[in-house]
Every structure is written in structure tokens, then in C-alpha cells.
C-alpha positions as CSV (number, residue, x, y, z in Angstrom):
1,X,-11.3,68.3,20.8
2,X,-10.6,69.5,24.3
3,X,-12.7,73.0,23.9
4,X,-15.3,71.0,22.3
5,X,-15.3,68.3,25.5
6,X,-15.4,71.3,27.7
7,X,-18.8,73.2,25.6
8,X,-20.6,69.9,25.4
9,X,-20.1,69.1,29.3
10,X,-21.3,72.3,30.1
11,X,-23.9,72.8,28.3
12,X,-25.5,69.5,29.6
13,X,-24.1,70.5,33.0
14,X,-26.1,73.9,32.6
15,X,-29.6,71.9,32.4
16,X,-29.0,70.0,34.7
17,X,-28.4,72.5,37.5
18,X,-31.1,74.6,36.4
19,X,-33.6,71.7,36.4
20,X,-32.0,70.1,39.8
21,X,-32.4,73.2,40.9
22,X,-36.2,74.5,40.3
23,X,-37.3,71.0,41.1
24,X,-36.0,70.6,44.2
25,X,-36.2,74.5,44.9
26,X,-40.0,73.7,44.0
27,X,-40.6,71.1,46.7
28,X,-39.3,73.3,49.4
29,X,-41.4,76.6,50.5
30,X,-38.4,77.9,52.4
31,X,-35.9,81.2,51.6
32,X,-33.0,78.8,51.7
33,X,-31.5,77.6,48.6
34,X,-31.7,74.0,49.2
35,X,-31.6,73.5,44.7
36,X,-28.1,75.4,44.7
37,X,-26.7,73.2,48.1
38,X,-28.0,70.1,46.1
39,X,-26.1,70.6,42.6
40,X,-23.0,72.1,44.3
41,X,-23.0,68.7,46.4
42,X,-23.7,66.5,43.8
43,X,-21.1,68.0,41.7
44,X,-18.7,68.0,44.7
45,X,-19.6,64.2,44.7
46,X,-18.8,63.3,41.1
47,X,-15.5,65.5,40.9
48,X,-14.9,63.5,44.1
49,X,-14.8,60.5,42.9
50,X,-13.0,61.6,39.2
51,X,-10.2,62.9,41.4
52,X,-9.7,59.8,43.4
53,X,-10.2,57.4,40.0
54,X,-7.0,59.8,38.5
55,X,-5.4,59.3,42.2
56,X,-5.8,55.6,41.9
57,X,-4.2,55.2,38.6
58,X,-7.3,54.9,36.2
59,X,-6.6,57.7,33.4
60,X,-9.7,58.9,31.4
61,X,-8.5,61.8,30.0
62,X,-11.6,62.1,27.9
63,X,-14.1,61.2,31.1
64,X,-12.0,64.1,33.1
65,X,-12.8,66.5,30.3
66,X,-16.3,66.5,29.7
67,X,-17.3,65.4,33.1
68,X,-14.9,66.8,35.7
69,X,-14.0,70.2,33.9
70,X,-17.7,70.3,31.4
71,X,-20.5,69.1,33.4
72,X,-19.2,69.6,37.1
73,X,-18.2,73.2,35.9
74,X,-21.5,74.2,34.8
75,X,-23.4,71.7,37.2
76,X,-22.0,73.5,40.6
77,X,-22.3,77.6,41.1
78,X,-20.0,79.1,43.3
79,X,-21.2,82.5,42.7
80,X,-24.9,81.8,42.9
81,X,-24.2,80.2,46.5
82,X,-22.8,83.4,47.1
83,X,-25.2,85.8,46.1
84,X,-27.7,83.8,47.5
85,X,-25.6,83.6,50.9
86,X,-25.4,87.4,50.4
87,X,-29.1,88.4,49.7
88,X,-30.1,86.0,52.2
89,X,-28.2,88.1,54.8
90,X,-29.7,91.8,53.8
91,X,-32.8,90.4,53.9
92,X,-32.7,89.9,57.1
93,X,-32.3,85.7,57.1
94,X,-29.0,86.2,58.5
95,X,-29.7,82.4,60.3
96,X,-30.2,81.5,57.0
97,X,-26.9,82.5,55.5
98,X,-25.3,81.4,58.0
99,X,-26.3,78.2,57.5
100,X,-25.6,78.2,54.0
101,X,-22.4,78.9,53.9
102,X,-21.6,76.5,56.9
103,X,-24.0,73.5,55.8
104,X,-22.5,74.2,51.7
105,X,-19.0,74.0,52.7
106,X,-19.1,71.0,54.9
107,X,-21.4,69.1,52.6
108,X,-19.4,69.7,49.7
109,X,-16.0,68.8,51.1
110,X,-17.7,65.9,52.3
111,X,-19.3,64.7,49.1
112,X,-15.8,64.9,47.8
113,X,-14.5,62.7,50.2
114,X,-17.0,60.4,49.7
115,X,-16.5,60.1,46.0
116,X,-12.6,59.7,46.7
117,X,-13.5,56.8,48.8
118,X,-16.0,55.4,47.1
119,X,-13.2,55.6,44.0
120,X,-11.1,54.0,46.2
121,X,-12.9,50.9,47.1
122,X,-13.8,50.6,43.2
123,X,-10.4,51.3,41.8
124,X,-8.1,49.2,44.6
């Protein structure tokens, strides 16, 4: 059950980020991979708020699986953000990749914290 959990979340999680991703990629006409930040903070968001539901005392085992481990596995891309960072950099957007990696990191931990307290003022 768990292993099935896992496949469905990520396969939905998979089309999502690569939708999220050309559509907002599309609307941009900019080197700077603006659909990757997106999905890795929306994802950061949602697993965010999962974590602090769990921290708060509100189990869904089932919820955790398919969303926090399924979807938000396939939905943010740690290694794309990284070659994108990378092949920013060699192509001579070295601002750029800069600002990836420093706008990514603080957006994401961010989002998480938002979802923890957003879980927080639901769940107490």
C-alpha cells in the first residue's frame, strides 16, 4: 500500500512540476529558472505545513504518504535547480546563479516555515 501511495503521488507530482514549470517558464523571457524556484517553493510550502500538522498532533499517515513523500517528491527538483544553477554559471550568467541558489534557498526554507505556521494556527 505504502509503495503504491508513494508511485501514485509521484506520478501526479511529476505533471505537475513539469506543467508549473513550462507555464510559468513560458511567461518569463529570462535565462533564470523562475518554473524550477516556483515548484521547489510550492513544494517547500506544502511539506511545510504536513510537517507542522504531524508536529501538532494531527496523524495522517496516509496524507503524509502520498503527499509529503509522493507528490512533494516528484513536485520539487533538487537536481534540476542544480544543474540549472550550474549551467547558468558556465554560461556566463554567473549573477544569475548566484541568485538562484541564494533566492531558492531562502524561499524554500521560508515557504516551509510558513506552512509550519500556517499548520499551526489551523491545528492549535
Amino acid at each position: 500500500m505504502t509503495f503504491a501511495l508513494v508511485a501514485l503521488g509521484g506520478a501526479i507530482g511529476a505533471c505537475v512540476r513539469f506543467s508549473v514549470d513550462r507555464w510559468v517558464q513560458g511567461r518569463h523571457d529570462t535565462a533564470f529558472p523562475w518554473g524550477t524556484m516556483t515548484v521547489n517553493v510550492i513544494g517547500s510550502l506544502i511539506l511545510g505545513f504536513l510537517t507542522g500538522t504531524a508536529l501538532f498532533g494531527v496523524s495522517w499517515p496516509v496524507v503524509q504518504t502520498l503527499v509529503g513523500v509522493g507528490f512533494c517528491g516528484a513536485l520539487t527538483t533538487y537536481s534540476t535547480f542544480g544543474y540549472e544553477t550550474v549551467r547558468l554559471f558556465f554560461e556566463g550568467a554567473r549573477w544569475y546563479s548566484v541568485v538562484n541558489v541564494v533566492a531558492t534557498v531562502l524561499a524554500g526554507v521560508g515557504a516551509g516555515v510558513l506552512g509550519v505556521v500556517f499548520a499551526a494556527g489551523v491545528w492549535s
